[in-house]
C-alpha positions in Angstrom: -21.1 87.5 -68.7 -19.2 84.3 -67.9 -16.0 86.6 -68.1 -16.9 89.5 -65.9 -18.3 86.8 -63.5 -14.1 85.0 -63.3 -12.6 88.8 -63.2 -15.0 89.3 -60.2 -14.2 85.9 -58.7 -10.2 86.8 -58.7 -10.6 90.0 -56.8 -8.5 89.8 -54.3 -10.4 91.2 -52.0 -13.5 89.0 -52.5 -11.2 86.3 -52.4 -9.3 86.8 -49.6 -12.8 87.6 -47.9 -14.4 84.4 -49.4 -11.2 82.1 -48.6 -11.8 83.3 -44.7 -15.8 82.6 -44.4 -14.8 78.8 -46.2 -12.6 78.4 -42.9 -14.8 79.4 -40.5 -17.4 77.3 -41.9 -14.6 74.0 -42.3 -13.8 74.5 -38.3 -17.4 74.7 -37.5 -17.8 71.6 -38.9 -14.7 70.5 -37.7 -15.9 71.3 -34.2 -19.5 69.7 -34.3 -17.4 66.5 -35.5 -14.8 66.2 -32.5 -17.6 63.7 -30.6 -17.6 61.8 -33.5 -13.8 61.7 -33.5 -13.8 58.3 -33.1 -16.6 56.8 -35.0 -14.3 58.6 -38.3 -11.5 57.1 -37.4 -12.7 53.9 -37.5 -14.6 54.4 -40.3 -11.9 55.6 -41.7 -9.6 52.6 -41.4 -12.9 50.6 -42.8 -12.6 52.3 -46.0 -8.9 52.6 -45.8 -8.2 48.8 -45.0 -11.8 46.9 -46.1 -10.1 43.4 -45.4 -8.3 44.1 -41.9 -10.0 43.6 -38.9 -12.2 46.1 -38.4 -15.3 45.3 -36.1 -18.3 48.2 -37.4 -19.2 51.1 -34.8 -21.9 49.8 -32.3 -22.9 51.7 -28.9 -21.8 48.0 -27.6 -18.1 47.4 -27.6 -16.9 43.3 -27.0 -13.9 42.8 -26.3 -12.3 38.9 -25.9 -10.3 39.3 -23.0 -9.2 35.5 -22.2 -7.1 34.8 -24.5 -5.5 38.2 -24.2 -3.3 38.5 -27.2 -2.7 36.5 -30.3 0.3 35.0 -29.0 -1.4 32.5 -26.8 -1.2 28.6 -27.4 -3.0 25.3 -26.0 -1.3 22.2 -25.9 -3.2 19.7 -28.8 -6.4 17.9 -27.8 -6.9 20.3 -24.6 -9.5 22.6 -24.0 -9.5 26.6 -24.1 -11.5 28.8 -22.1 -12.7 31.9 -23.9 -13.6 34.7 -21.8 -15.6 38.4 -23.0 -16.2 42.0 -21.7 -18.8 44.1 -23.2 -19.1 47.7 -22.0 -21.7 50.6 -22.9 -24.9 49.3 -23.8 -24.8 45.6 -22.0 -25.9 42.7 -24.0 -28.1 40.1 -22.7 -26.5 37.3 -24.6 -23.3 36.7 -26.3 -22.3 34.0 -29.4 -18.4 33.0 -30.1 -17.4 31.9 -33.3 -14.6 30.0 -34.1 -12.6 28.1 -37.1 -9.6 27.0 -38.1 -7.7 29.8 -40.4 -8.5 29.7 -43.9 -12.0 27.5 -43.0 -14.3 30.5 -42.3 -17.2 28.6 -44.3 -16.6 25.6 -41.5 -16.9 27.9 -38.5 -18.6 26.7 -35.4 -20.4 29.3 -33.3 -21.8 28.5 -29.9 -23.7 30.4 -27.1 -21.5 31.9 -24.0 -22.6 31.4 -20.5 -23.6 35.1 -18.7 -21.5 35.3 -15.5 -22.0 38.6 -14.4 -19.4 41.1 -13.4 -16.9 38.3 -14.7 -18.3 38.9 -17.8 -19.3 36.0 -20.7 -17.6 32.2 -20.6 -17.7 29.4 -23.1 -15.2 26.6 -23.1 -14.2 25.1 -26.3 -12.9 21.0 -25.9 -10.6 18.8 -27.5 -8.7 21.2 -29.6 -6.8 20.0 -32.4 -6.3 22.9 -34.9 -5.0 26.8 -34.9 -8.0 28.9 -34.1 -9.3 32.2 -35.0 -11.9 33.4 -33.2 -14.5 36.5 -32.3 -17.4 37.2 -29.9 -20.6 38.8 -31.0 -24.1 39.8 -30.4 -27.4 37.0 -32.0 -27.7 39.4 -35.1 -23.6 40.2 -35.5 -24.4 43.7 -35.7 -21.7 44.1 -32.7 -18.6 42.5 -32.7 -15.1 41.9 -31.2 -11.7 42.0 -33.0 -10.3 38.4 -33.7 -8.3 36.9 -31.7 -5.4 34.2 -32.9 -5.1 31.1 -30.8 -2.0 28.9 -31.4 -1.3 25.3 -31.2 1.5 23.0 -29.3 2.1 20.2 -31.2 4.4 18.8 -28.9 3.3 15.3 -27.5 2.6 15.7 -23.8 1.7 11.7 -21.5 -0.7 12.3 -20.5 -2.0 8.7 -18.7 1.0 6.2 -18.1 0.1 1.8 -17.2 2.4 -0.6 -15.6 2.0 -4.3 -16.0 4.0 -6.7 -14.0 3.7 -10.5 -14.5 5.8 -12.3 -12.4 7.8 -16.1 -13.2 5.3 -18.4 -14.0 6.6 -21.5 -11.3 5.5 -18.0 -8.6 1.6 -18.3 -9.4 1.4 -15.2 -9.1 -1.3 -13.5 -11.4 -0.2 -10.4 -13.6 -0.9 -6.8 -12.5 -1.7 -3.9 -14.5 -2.2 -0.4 -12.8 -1.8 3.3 -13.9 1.9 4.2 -13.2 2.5 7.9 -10.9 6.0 7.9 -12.0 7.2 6.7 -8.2 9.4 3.6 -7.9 7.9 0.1 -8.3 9.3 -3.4 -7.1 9.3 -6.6 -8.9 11.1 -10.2 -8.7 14.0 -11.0 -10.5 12.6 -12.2 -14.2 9.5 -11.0 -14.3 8.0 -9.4 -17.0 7.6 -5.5 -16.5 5.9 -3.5 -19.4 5.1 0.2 -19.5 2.0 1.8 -21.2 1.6 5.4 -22.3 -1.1 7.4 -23.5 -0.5 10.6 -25.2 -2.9 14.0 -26.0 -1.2 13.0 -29.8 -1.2 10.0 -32.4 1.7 8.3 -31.8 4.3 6.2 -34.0 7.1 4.9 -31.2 8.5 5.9 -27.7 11.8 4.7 -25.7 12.5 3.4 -22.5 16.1 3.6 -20.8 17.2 1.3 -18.3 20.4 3.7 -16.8 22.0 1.5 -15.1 22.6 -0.4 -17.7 22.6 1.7 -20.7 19.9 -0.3 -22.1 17.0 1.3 -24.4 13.8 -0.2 -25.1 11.8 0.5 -27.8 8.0 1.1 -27.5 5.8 0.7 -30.5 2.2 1.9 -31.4 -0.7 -0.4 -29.9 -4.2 -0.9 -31.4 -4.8 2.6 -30.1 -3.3 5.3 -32.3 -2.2 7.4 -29.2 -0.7 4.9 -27.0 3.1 3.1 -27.2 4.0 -0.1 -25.2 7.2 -1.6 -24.5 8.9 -4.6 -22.1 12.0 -5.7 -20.7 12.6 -8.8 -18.3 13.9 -7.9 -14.6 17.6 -8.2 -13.6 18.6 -5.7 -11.1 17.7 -2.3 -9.9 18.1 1.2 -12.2 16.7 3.9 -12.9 14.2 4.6 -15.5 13.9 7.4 -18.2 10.3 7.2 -21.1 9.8 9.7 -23.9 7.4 9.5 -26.6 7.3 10.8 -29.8 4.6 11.5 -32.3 4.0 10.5 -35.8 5.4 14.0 -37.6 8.7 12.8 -35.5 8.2 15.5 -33.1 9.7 14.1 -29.0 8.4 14.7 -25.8 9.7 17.5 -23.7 8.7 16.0 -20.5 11.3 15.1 -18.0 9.1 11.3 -17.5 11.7 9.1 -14.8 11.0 6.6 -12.1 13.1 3.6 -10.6 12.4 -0.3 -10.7 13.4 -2.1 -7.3 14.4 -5.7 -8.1 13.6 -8.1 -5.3 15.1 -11.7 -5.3 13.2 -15.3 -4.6 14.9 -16.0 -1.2 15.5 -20.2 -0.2 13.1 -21.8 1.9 13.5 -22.9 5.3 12.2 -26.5 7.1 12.7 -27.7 10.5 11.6 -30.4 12.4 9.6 -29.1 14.8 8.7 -32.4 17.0 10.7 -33.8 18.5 12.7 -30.6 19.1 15.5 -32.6 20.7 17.2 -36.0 20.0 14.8 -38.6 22.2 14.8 -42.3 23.4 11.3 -44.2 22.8 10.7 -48.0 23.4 9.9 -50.2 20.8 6.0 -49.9 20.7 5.9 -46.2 20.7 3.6 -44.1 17.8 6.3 -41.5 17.4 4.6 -38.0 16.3 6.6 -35.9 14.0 6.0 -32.2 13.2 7.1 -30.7 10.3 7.3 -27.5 8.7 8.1 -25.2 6.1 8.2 -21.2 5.1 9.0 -19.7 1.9 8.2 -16.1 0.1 6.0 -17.3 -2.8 5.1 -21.0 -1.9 5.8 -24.6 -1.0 6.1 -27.2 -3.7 6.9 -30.7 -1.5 8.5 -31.8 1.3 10.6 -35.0 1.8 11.2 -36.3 5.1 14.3 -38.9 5.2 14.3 -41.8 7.6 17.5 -44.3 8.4 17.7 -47.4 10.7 21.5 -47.8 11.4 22.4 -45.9 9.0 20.3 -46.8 6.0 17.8 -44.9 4.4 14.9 -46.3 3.1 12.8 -44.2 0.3 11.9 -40.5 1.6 8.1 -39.8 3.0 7.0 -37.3 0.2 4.4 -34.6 1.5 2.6 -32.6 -0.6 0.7 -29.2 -0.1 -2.9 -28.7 -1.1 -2.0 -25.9 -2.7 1.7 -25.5 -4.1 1.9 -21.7 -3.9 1.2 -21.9 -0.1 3.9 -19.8 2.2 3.7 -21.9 5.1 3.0 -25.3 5.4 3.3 -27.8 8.2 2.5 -32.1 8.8 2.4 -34.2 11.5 3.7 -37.6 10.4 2.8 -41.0 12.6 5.3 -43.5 12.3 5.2 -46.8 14.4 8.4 -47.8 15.7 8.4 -51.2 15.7 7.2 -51.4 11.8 
């Protein structure tokens, strides 16, 4: 029986007849599966590829359009902005995972903010690692592909101090403000250092002085991402900075300014009454004026008086306050003492 059964099976017309209803039936079903077309293909690369990145078929699609590509980088220690799209069946809420690559079991996932027609936002601070990263629904039944975010290690200033202390005999009190790269003005031997903050840790930073080809080093301060360094006024130049972090890597920034030495200038006295040679009689109370102008203060004043010629020890006059600009006396003197 089993043999007549195979004879019959190879008759070439049952076969040929056979072979033509198992098409028909393979393009039906091929037909009823072209909506599907799809759905199989992603399957498909499921099976084919279990470990790629291959979100499962949902009637929602997510899709992480800011960044837009793997290829995009933030700066260390600065924030990215993640932005999603979701189309066909529109989710009321949407989650964002993220982790550093190789840490999945450390990701961090966080609730994006519903804006609308623009779509789902969440802002992720203070980034200090390579990121990978994917939008999905509460249950994670419906996600996104991952998207690769890369990191600039490059140090970047990104606050900058000036401190100026003038000479001491000035009285002037020492000044620290944030520097905005713009030229500054200081006397002659005063005491100018720089401060700069940086997005990374730093380990030392340079300042060049052009016009004299002179390079000051800046070392680390108590705080691991700022450098300082000082240099004693002498005349004006230019000014070049760059920082650089502690895996050696240097600033890119183009960070100039310009110092603008200004000079103590000598003070000036006159007698201000009389304001003429006079002639007085013996009993007169002569009244003499005095006075005196300089650009960061009066120390004393001597006034020198001679009968015939000699000169008997100088009147000493003394401001109430040494670092006064202008300072005048009026002096009484009897003649006939």
């Amino acid at each position: 029986w089993g043999a007549a059964r195979f004879k019959q099976a190879l008759d070439p017309q049952k076969f040929g007849r056979d072979l033509k209803r198992c098409l028909i039936t393979l393009a039906v079903i091929g037909l009823c599966l072209i909506p599907l077309s799809d759905i199989i293909k992603l399957e498909m690369k499921r099976f084919m590829e279990p470990y790629a990145d291959h979100p499962a078929f949902s009637m929602t699609e997510l899709i992480v359009s800011s960044p837009s590509d793997d290829g995009h980088k933030v700066i260390y220690g600065e924030e990215l902005e993640i932005r999603a799209q979701a189309s066909g069946h529109k989710p009321k809420e949407l989650f964002v995972t993220f982790y550093e690559p190789g840490k999945q079991a450390e990701a961090i996932t966080l609730p994006m903010f519903n804006k609308g027609k623009n779509g789902f936002v969440q802002v992720v601070e203070n980034v200090k690692t390579e990121l990978e990263l994917y939008v999905h629904t509460a249950d994670k039944r419906t996600k996104s592909k991952k998207r690769r975010v890369g990191l600039i290690l490059t140090p970047k200033v990104d606050e900058a101090w000036v401190q100026i202390t003038p000479p001491q005999y000035t009285g002037l009190k020492t000044v620290k403000r944030k520097y905005k790269w713009n030229s500054i003005s200081a006397l002659k031997g005063s005491e100018v250092k720089f401060f700069f903050h940086s997005n990374r840790p730093l380990q030392s930073g340079e300042i060049e002085l052009v016009a004299s080809s002179q390079k000051i080093v800046m070392k680390s301060t108590s705080n691991e991402n700022e450098v300082s360094g000082s240099f004693v006024v002498e005349d004006n130049t230019r000014l070049r900075f760059k920082v650089q972090d502690v895996s050696g890597l240097d600033s890119k920034e183009l960070l100039k300014g310009s110092l603008t030495a200004t000079f103590d200038q000598a003070p000036t006295v006159a007698i201000v009454n009389p304001d003429r040679d006079s002639f007085v009689t013996e009993d007169f109370i002569l009244k003499i004026e005095v006075e005196a102008h300089d650009d960061y203060g009066i120390r004393e004043i001597r006034l020198h008086r001679a009968l015939n010629g000699m000169y008997s020890e100088p009147l000493v006059l003394l401001p109430a306050d040494k670092y006064l600009g202008t300072f005048s006396e009026t002096i009484e003197i009897t003649i006939a003492e």
